[in-house]
C-alpha positions in Angstrom: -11.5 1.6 -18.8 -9.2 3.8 -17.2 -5.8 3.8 -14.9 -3.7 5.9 -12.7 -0.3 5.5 -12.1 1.3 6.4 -9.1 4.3 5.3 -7.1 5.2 5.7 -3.2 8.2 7.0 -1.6 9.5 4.3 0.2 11.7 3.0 -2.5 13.7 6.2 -1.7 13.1 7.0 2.1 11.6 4.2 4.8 10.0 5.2 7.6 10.7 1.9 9.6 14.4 2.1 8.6 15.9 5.2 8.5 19.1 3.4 7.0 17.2 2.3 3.9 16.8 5.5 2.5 18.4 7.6 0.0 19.7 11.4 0.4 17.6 13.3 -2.0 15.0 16.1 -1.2 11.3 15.9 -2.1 11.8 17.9 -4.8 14.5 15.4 -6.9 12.0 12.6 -5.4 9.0 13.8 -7.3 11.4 14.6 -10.2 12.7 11.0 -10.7 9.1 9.9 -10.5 7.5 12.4 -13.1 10.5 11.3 -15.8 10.1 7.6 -14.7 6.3 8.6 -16.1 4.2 8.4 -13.2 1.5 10.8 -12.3 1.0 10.1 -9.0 2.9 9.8 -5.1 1.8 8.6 -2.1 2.7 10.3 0.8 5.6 9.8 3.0 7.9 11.2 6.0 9.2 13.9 3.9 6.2 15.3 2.7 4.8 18.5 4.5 1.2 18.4 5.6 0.1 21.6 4.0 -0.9 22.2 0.4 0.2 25.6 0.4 3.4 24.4 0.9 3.7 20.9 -1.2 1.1 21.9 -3.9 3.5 23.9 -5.9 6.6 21.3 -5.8 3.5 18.9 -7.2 2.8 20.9 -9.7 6.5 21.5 -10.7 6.5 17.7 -11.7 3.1 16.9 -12.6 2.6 14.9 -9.6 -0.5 14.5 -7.5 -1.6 13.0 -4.0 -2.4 9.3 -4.6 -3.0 8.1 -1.3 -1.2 8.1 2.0 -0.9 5.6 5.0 -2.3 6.3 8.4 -1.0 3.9 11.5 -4.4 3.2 12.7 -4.7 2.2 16.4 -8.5 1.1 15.9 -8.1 -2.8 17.0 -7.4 -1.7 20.7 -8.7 2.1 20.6 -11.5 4.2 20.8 -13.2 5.1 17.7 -13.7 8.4 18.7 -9.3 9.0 19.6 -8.7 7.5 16.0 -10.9 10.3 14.8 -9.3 13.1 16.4 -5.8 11.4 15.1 -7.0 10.7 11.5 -8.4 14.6 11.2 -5.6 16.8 10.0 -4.1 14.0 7.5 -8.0 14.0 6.3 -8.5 17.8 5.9 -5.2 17.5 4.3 -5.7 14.9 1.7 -9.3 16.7 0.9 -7.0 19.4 -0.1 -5.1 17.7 -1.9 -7.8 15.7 -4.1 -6.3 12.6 -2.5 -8.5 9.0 -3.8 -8.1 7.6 -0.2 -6.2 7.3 2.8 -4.2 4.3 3.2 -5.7 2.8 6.5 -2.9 0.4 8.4 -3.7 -1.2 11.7 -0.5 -1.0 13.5 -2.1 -1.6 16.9 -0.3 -5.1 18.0 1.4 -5.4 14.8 5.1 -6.3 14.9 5.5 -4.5 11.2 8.1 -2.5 12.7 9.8 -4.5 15.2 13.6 -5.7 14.4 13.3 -8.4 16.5 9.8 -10.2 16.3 9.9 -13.0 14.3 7.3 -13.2 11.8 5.8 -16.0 13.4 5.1 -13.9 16.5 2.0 -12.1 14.3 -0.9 -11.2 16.2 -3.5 -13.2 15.4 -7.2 -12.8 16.2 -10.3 -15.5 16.9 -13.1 -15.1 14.6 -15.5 -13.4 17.7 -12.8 -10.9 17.5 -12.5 -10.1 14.2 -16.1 -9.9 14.0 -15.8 -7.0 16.9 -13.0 -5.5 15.0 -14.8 -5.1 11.5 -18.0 -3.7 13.6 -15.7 -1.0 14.3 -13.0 -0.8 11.6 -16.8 -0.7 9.4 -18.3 2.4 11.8 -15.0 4.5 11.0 -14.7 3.9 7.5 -18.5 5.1 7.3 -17.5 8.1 9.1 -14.3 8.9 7.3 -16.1 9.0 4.1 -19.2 11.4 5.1 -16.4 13.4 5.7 -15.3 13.5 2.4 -12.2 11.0 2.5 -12.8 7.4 2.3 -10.0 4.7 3.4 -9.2 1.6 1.7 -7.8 -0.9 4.4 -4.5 -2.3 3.6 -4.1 -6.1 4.5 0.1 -6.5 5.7 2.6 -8.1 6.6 2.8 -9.2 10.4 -0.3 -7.4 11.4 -3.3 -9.0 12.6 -5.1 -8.8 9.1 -2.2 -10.7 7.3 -3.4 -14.1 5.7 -6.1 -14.9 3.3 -8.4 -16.6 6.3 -7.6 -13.4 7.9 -8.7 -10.7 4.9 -11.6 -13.3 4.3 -12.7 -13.0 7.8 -12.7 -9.2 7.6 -14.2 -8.5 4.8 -17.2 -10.9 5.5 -17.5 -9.5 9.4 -17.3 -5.3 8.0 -18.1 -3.5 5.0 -14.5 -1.5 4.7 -12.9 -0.9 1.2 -9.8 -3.1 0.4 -6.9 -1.8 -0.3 -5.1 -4.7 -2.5 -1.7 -5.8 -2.6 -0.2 -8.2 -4.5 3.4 -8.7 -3.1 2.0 -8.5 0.4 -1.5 -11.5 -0.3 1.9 -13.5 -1.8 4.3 -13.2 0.5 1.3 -14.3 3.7 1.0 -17.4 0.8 -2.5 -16.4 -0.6 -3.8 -17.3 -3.7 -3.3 -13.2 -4.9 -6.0 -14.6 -8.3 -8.1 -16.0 -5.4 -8.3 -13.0 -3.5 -9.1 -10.6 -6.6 -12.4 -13.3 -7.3 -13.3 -13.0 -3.7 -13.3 -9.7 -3.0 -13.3 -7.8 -6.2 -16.2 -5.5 -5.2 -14.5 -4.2 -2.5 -11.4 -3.1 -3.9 -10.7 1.1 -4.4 -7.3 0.7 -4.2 -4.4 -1.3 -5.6 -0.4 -1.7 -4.5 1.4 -3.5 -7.8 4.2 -4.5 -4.8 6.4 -7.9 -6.6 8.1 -10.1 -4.4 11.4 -12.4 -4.9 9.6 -15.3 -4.2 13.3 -16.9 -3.5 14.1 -14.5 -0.6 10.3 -15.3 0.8 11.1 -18.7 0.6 14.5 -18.7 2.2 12.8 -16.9 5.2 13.1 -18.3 8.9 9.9 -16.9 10.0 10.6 -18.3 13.6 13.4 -16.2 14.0 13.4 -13.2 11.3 11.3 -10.7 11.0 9.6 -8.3 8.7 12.1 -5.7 8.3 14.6 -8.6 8.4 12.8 -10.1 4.9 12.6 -6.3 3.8 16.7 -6.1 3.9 16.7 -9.1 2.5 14.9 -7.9 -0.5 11.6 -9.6 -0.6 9.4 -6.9 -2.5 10.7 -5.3 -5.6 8.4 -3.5 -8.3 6.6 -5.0 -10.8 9.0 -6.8 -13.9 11.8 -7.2 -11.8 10.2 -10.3 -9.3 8.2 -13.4 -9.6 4.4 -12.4 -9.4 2.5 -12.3 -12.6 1.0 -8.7 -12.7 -0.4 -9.4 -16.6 -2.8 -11.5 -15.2 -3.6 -9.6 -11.7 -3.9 -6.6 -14.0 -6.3 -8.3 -16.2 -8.2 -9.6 -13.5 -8.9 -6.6 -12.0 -10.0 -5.0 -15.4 -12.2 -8.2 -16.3 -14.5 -6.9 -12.7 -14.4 -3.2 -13.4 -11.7 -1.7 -11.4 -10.9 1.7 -12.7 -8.6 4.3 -10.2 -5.0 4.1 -9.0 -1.8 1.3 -9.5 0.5 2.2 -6.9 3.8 0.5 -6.9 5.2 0.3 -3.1 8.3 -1.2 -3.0 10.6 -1.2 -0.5 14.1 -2.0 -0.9 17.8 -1.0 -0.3 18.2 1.9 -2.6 21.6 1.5 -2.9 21.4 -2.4 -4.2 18.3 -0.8 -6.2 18.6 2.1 -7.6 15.3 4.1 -6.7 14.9 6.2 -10.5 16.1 3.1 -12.0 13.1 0.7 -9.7 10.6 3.3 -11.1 11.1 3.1 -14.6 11.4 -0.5 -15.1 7.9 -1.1 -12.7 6.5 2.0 -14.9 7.5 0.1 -17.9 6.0 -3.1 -16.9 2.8 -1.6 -15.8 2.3 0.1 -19.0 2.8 -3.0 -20.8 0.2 -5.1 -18.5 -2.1 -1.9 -18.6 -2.3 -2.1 -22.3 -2.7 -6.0 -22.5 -6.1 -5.8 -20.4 -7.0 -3.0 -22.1 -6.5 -0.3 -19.7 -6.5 3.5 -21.2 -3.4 5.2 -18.7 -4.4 9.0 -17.9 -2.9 11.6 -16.0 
């Protein structure tokens, strides 16, 4: 079987706080990521949204498109706006040879609020997660006749958060998951749980860690997401407390084959961004080979 490794920007510039970034360009971005080893990047705030323009810095390091989040607006919107707002990230990752676009739903989601306590989360009755997969279902659909699929990523104080709430979704649409480890863990599911569940869904994978001290230290009636992020709740994989030799080997022992994307954001200056990539690069690689992955570029 066969794996990609990629890697997302956010460990050097976040686009919920501007303060947790570090000052380099794209260009030494993508550079500290092709010598940390990886193959692929995500997209982020820096990146221009024309191939003409970033396909040659790619190619300078080796790098390709491996995926991108979009701030969906589908649980209160018209499928029809979310369309016309998804189209030129689409026509842009078709260009790119993009796997997917990263589908977020950041309408009610307190993701990006300072001061909304974790517990504050939206949170949605069964009839209306039922309406919402109806729709979240139709869109997927009609992203991928167009030639882009999405993989749905389940986060951190937005209304698809939990385990009950992923389990809810994926029985009530037929969306592709995007999986992530250090978010399933930090929401306290059962990440081994989730891979048996819902393995057939899965296109996409985030190999996000957590410090399950800092997660457990959290007052979730009074701090908030980007609180826990400052914190340093998520780290990459080998340098926290989730056990990616055996999420690795479960997704290998149902079939998955495509990207690993570590997405971990952290103060760069407490954590080094080149020195973060190599030691999750090193970590994946040594997981990858005990399930028996082949890693290709």
């Amino acid at each position: 079987m066969r794996a990609k490794l990629g890697i997302a920007p956010i460990a050097w510039w976040n686009d919920d706080l501007a303060e947790l970034s570090d000052d380099v360009s794209l260009d030494e971005c993508l550079r500290q990521a092709s010598v940390a080893g990886f193959t692929g990047m995500e997209t982020g705030r820096r990146f221009p949204m024309d191939m003409a323009e970033l396909g040659p810095v790619l190619d300078r390091h080796g790098i390709s498109v491996c995926g991108g989040w979009f701030s969906g607006l589908l649980l209160d919107g018209d499928i029809e706006a979310e369309k016309d707002r998804i189209a030129q990230q689409m026509q842009f990752f078709i260009a790119a040879g993009a796997p997917c676009i990263v589908y977020g739903e950041t309408a009610r989601s307190i993701q990006g609020l300072r001061d909304a306590p974790l517990a504050t989360k939206p949170k949605l009755s069964e009839a209306e997660m039922a309406a919402y997969g109806r729709r979240i279902s139709d869109f997927a659909d009609w992203c991928a006749a167009q030639g882009m699929p999405i993989a749905y990523h389940h986060h951190m104080a937005a209304a698809v958060e939990t385990e009950a709430e992923l389990d809810l979704l994926m029985k009530h649409s037929s969306v592709p998951l995007l999986f992530d480890a250090g978010h399933m863990a930090f929401a306290g599911g059962d990440v081994m749980r989730v891979i048996e569940n819902h393995h057939g869904r899965i296109t996409h994978v985030h190999t996000k860690d957590i410090r399950r001290a800092v997660v457990e230290g959290l007052d979730r009636a009074r701090e908030s997401f980007l609180d826990a992020v400052i914190k340093g709740a998520f780290t990459v994989p080998g340098d926290g407390d989730l056990d990616f030799e055996a999420i690795v080997k479960a997704l290998a022992r149902h079939g998955y084959e495509g990207w690993f994307v570590i997405e971990a954001e952290q103060d760069p200056v407490a954590n080094p961004p080149q020195e973060m990539a190599r030691k999750g690069y090193q970590e994946l690689m040594r997981v990858m080979g005990a399930a028996g992955y082949e890693v290709v570029s």
